[in-house]
C-alpha positions as CSV (number, residue, x, y, z in Angstrom):
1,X,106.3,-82.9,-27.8
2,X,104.2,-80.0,-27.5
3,X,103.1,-78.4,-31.2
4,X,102.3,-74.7,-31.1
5,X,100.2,-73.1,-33.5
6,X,99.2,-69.1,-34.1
7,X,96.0,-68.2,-34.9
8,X,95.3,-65.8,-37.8
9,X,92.3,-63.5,-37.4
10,X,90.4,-61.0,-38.2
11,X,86.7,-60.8,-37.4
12,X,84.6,-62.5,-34.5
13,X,87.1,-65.1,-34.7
14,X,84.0,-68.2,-34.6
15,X,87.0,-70.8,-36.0
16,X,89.2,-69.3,-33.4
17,X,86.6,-70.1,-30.3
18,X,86.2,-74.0,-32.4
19,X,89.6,-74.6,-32.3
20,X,89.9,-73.1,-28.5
21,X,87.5,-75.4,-27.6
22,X,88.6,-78.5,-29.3
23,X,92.1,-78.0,-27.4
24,X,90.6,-77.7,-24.0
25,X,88.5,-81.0,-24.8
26,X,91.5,-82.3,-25.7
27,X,90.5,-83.2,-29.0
28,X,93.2,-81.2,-30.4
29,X,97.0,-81.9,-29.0
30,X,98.5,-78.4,-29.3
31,X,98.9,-75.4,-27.8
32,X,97.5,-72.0,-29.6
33,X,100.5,-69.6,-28.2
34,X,99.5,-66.4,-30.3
35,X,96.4,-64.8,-32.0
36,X,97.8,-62.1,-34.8
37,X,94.9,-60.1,-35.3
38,X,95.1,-57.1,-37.9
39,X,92.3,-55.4,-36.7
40,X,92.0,-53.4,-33.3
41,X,88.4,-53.7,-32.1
42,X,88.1,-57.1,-33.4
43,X,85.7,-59.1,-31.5
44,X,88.5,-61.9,-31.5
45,X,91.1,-60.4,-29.5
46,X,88.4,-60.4,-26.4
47,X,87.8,-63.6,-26.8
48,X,92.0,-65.0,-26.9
49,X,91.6,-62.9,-23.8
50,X,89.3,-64.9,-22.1
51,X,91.1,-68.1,-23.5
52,X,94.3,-66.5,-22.1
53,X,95.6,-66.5,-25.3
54,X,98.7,-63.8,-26.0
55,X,97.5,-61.7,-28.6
56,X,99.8,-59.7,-31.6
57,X,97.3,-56.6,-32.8
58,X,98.6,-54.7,-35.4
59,X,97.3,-51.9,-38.0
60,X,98.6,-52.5,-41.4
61,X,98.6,-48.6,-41.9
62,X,100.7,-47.8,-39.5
63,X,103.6,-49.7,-41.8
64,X,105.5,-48.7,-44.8
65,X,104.7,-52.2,-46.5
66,X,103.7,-55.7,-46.1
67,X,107.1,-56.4,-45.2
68,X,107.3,-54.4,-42.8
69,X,104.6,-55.6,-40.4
70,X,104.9,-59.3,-41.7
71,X,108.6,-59.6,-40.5
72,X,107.2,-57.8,-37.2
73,X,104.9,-61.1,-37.1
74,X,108.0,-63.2,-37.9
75,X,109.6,-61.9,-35.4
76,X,106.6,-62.2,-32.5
77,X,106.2,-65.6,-33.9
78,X,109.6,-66.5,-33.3
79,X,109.4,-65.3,-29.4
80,X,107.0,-68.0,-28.6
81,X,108.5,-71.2,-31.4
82,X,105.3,-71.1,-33.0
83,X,105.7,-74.5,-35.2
84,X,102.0,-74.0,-37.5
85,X,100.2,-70.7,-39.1
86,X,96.3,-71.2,-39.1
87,X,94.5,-69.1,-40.8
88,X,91.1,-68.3,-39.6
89,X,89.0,-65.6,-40.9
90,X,92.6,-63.6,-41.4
91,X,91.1,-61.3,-44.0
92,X,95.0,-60.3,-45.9
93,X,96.4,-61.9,-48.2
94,X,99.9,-63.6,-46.9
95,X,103.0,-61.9,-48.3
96,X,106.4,-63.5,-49.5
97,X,108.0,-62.6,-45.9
98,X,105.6,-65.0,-44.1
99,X,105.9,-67.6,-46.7
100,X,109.7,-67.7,-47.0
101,X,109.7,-67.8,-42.8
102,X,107.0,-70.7,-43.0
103,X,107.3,-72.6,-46.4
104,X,104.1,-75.4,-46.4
105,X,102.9,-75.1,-42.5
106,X,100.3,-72.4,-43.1
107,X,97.1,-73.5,-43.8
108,X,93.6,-71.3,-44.3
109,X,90.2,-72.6,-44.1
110,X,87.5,-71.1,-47.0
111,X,84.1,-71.6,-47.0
112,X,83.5,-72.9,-50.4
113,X,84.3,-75.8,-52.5
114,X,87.8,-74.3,-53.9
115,X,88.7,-73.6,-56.7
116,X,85.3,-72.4,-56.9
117,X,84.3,-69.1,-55.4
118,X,87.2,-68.0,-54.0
119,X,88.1,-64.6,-52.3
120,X,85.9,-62.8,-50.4
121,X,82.5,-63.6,-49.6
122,X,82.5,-67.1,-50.9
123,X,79.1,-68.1,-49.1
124,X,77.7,-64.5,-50.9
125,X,78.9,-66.0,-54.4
126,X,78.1,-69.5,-54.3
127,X,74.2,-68.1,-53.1
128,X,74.0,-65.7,-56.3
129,X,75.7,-68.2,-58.3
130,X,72.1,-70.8,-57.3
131,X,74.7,-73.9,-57.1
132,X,73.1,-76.9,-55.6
133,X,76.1,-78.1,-53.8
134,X,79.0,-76.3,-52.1
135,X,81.3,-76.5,-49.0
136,X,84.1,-76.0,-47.3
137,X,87.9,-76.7,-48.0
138,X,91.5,-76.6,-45.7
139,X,94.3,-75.9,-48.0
140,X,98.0,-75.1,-47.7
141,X,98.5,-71.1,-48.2
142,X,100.8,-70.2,-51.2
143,X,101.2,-66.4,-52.9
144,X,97.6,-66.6,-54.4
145,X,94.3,-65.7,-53.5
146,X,92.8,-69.5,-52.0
147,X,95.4,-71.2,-55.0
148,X,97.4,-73.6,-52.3
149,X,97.1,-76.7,-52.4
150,X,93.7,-79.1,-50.9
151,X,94.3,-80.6,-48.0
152,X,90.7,-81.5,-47.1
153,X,87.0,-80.5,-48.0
154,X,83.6,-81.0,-47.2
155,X,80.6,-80.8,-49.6
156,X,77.2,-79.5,-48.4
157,X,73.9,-79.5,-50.7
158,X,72.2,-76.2,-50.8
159,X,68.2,-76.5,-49.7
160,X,65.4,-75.4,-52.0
161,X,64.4,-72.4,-51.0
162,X,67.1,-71.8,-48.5
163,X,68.1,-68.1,-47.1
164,X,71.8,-67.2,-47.2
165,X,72.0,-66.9,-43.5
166,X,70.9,-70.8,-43.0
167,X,73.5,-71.8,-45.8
168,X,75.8,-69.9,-43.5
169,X,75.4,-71.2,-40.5
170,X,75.4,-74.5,-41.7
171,X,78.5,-74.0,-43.7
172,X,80.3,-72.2,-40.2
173,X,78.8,-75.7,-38.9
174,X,80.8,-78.0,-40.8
175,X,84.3,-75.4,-40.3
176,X,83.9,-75.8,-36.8
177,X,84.2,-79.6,-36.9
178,X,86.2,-80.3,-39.8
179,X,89.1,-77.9,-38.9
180,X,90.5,-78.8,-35.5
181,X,90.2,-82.3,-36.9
182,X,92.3,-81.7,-39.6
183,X,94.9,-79.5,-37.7
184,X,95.2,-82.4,-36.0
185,X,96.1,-84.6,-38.7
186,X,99.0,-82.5,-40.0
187,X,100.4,-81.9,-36.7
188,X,100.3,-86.1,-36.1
189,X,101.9,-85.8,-40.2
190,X,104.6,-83.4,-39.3
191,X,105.5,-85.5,-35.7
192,X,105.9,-88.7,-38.4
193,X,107.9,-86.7,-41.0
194,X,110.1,-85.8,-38.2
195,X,110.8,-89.3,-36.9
196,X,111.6,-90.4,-40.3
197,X,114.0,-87.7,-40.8
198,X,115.7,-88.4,-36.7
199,X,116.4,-91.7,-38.1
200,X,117.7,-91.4,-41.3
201,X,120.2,-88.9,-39.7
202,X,120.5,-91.8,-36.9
203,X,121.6,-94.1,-40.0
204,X,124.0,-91.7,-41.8
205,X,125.9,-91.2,-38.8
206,X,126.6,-95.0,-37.6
């Protein structure tokens, strides 16, 4: 059965290049069918290009409302079955248009412990804040800012006297692992939740 994902982006796309290569080591049984990307320029539209990745680039301003350009997403999504939204570095909040299309199979990684720090610049706050421990959680996506529900999260102790660039790269360190491997569990999740429900139709029918 072959489970395709879109990737969510809106930056260098560093997730986007971890869960690339995890497919292509065959670590992670899917196939990434679209990037949606809400910034032109963005270094991660080169790189689905190189990955051979169909890309969706879009400007927000260039639509009336959220509604507008998120039911143009529905609609690319649509084109090419996409089964799974992952969010990675997708700097927007996701409207009700998305979330009515794909009720509980988006997911967004956030580099912090949730439901501390959450929002933007997470690995900024949790440095200010001096907290000895923070990390990284995979959640499902609802209407909130990072509210969804935890699906999965990794703790990492803060150093004594560490800069915010180390704590960075050690957090980006842990994303790059921990979320193809966890894609991978809800995909294997959703193929058993599907089985179960072929066979209880199987049943009600004989």
């Amino acid at each position: 059965m072959s489970r395709r994902i879109a990737v969510f982006a809106s930056g260098t796309g560093s997730n986007f290049d971890a869960i690339m290569k995890a497919v292509e080591a065959d670590r992670l049984d899917c196939e990434v069918a679209l990037l949606i990307c809400d910034r032109p320029g963005a270094k991660v539209i080169e790189k689905a290009r190189t990955y051979g990745v169909t890309t969706f680039v879009f400007d927000p301003k260039n639509y009336p409302s959220k509604a507008d350009f998120e039911q143009e997403i529905v609609t690319e999504l649509k084109k090419v079955e996409v089964e799974w939204l992952v969010l990675a570095g997708y700097m927007r909040l996701i409207g009700l248009t998305l979330l009515h299309a794909y009720p509980s199979n988006i997911i967004n990684i956030h580099p912090s412990l949730l439901p501390a720090f959450p929002g933007k610049d997470a690995i900024g706050q949790a440095f200010e804040a001096g907290v000895k421990v923070t990390g990284v959680t995979i959640h499902y996506v609802d209407e909130g800012m990072d509210t969804g529900k935890i699906i999965e999260q990794e703790a990492l102790y803060v150093e004594e006297g560490e800069s915010r660039d180390s704590l960075q790269q050690r957090i980006q360190a842990i994303e790059h692992k921990l979320y193809p491997a966890t894609i991978q569990t809800i995909l294997n999740l959703g193929d058993k939740r599907r089985e179960r429900g072929t066979k209880h139709e199987e049943k009600s029918t004989t």
